[in-house]
Residue, then its C-alpha position, 0 to 999 in steps of 0.5 A: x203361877x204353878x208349873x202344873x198350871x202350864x202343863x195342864x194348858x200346853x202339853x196337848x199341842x202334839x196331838x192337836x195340832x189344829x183342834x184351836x187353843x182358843x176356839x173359833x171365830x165368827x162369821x156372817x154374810x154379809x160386809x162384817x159382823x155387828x160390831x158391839x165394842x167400841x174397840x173394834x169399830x175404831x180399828x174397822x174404822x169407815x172400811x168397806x168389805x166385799x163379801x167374801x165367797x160363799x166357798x170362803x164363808x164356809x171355810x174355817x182358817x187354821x191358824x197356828x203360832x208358837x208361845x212366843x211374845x212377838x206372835x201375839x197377834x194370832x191370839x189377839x185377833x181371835x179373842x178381842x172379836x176381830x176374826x168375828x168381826x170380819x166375818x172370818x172363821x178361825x181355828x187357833x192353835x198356840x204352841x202348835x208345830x207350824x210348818x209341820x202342820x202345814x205340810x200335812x196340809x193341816x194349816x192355812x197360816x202360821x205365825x213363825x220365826x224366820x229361821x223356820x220359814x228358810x228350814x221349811x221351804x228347803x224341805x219343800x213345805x208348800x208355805x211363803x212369807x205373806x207379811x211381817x210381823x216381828x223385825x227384831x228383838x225376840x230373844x234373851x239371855x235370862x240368867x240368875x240373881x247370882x250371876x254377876x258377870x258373864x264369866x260367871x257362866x262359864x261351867x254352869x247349867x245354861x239351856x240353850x238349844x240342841x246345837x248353839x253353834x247354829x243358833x245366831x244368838x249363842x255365836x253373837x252373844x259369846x263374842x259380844x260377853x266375851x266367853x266361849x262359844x264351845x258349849x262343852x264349857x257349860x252344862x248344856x239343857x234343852x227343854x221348853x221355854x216355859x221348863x226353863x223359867x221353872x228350872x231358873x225359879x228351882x235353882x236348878x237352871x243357871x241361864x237361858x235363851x228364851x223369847x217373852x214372856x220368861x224375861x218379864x216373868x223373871x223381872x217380875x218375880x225377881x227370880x233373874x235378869x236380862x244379861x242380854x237381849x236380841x239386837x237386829x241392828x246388823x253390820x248391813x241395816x235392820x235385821x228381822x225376826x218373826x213372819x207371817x207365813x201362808x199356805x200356797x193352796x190355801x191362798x190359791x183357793x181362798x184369794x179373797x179368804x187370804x187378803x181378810x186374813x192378813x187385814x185381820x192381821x194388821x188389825x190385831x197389831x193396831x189393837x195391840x198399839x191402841x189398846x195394850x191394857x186389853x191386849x195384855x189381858x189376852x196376852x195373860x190369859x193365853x199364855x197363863x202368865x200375871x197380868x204385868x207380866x202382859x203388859x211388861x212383854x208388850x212394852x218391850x216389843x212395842x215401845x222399849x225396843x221400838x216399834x218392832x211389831x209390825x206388818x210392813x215387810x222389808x225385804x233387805x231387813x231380811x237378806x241383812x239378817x242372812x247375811x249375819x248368818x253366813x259371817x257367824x257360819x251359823x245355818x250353813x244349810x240354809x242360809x244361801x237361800x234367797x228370801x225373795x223366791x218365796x216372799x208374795x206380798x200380793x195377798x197383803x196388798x190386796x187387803x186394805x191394810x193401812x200404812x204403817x208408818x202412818x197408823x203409828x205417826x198418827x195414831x200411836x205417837x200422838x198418845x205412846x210417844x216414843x221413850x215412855x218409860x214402863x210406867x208411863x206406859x202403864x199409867x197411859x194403858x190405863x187411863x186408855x182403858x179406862x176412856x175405852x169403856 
């Protein structure tokens, strides 16, 4: 993979937040489209859909999500034909500014990272959390073949963020390795995820924070290895990571646009669950990576790290997270605010989605048990392809 390879594909995002990365998807009077992939009428399954609006029909959802692996389901929902199929009209935009874009009214729903839905709200960002999508492990600690041990690091070429100090993984991660967290002690770079693997690959980068797929890329190409690994298990319970953020006068005006919307979403874990060779595929097309390298970032977030993707949202998994900022001092500006006071799950509860719980007893465990090596994994990705046609 070449780096000009990603430049080419990302480094228009800024001018375009909504032009979509991966197009639209498509739309029909009636319940939903003809469905002519086998696929997705098992998704859809036996549901009955109202028709939506003649206002909603004609309405294209912009859809924004940044390159990272846990918000996935934004580029699965249009490319595997589940937007279509719904009878939905979708722009998708990958790497694109979320909740800026939102309050220039320019996006009716994002993909976004907790930390992002708190920094908006308090800037007034007309946007609230309408579903979860990631509970946790999002991030790691990716450093060099040469690194041996975490002291090794100390002094070195790390690329972290523009102020660690706030950055939970940084204070929690130095405690745990047992080095410093004043970043004056390392030579400190802020750049892209994607700069960051290319600069590991160059020899010009020592270490990184990075979400999937620059992990598995380094797995993969042998250029690294994971030092550490977000972990949300927190002193009060399970933490979260990534949400499903909407519009309000999107959702306002658009009810029933809303609820198809997060069925969709919901929909796109399932086919992400059932069907992870197809998935990976998309996933590689859409973030210009190998194959494996889709399958790898899948993996974790599915099975090695547990079933972490997921639309059912929890509340104190939330507030947990809040308050492991406060104990670390880390986002002073925004972690006092109460996650409740934006948090609207009605649009969810409207739309039919099953449970999850229940979706993944009966029809994920029964054929991806939970501790399935990778290569278990990948045997039973095939073979589940292979019987999908």
């Amino acid at each position: 993979m070449k780096k000009s390879a990603y430049f080419t594909m990302v480094l228009v995002i800024t001018a375009a937040l909504f032009a979509g990365c991966g197009g639209q998807g498509g739309g029909d009077k009636g319940d939903h489209a003809a469905i002519h992939d086998h696929r997705i009428a098992e998704i859809i399954g036996n549901r009955q859909f109202t028709p939506l609006s003649d206002v909603s029909q004609k309405r294209v959802v912009n859809l924004g999500y940044y390159n990272c692996d846990h918000m996935t389901a934004a580029p699965i929902a249009l490319d595997s034909g589940i937007f279509a199929a719904l009878g939905l009209n979708v722009n998708v935009t990958g790497n694109g500014r979320v909740p800026e874009a939102m309050s220039a009214g320019h996006m009716d729903m994002g993909y976004v990272n907790y930390r992002v839905t708190l920094t908006a709200r308090q800037a007034g960002t007309p946007l609230f959390i309408a579903a979860e999508n990631h509970s946790g492990g999002a991030e790691y600690l990716v450093v060099s073949n040469k690194i041996k041990d975490p002291q090794d690091l100390i002094g070195k070429r790390i690329a972290i963020d523009s102020d660690p100090m706030n950055h939970l993984n940084w204070v929690e991660w130095t405690q745990q390795l047992g080095i410093p967290n004043d970043v004056s002690q390392y030579q400190n770079f802020v750049m892209s995820d994607a700069d960051k693997y290319f600069a590991l690959v160059a020899g010009e980068l020592d270490a990184f924070f990075a979400c999937d797929p620059w992990a598995s890329m380094a797995e993969y190409e042998n250029t690294g290895w994971i030092m550490r690994r977000m972990n949300t298990d927190r002193p009060d319970g399970h933490g979260t990571c990534c949400k499903v953020a909407m519009h309000i006068d999107f959702a306002a005006k658009y009810p029933d646009l809303a609820e198809r919307m997060l069925l969709a979403h919901s929909l796109s874990i399932q086919y992400m669950y059932r069907y992870p060779y197809r998935s990976a595929e998309i996933f590689a097309q859409n973030y210009n990576v190998p194959f494996e390298v889709g399958l790898m970032t899948l993996y974790k977030k599915m099975h090695e790290e547990g079933r972490s993707i997921r639309w059912d949202l929890n509340v104190d998994h939330f507030q947990n997270q809040l308050n492991t900022l406060r104990a670390f001092n880390a986002r002073n500006d925004i972690n006092r605010l109460d996650p409740r006071s934006y948090i609207n799950l009605t649009y969810f509860n409207n739309s039919g989605a099953d449970d999850f719980l229940t979706f993944i007893r009966e029809k994920v465990d029964t054929v991806f048990p939970p501790g399935m090596t990778y290569e278990e994994f990948r045997a039973k990705a095939v073979e589940v392809h292979g019987n999908a046609g």
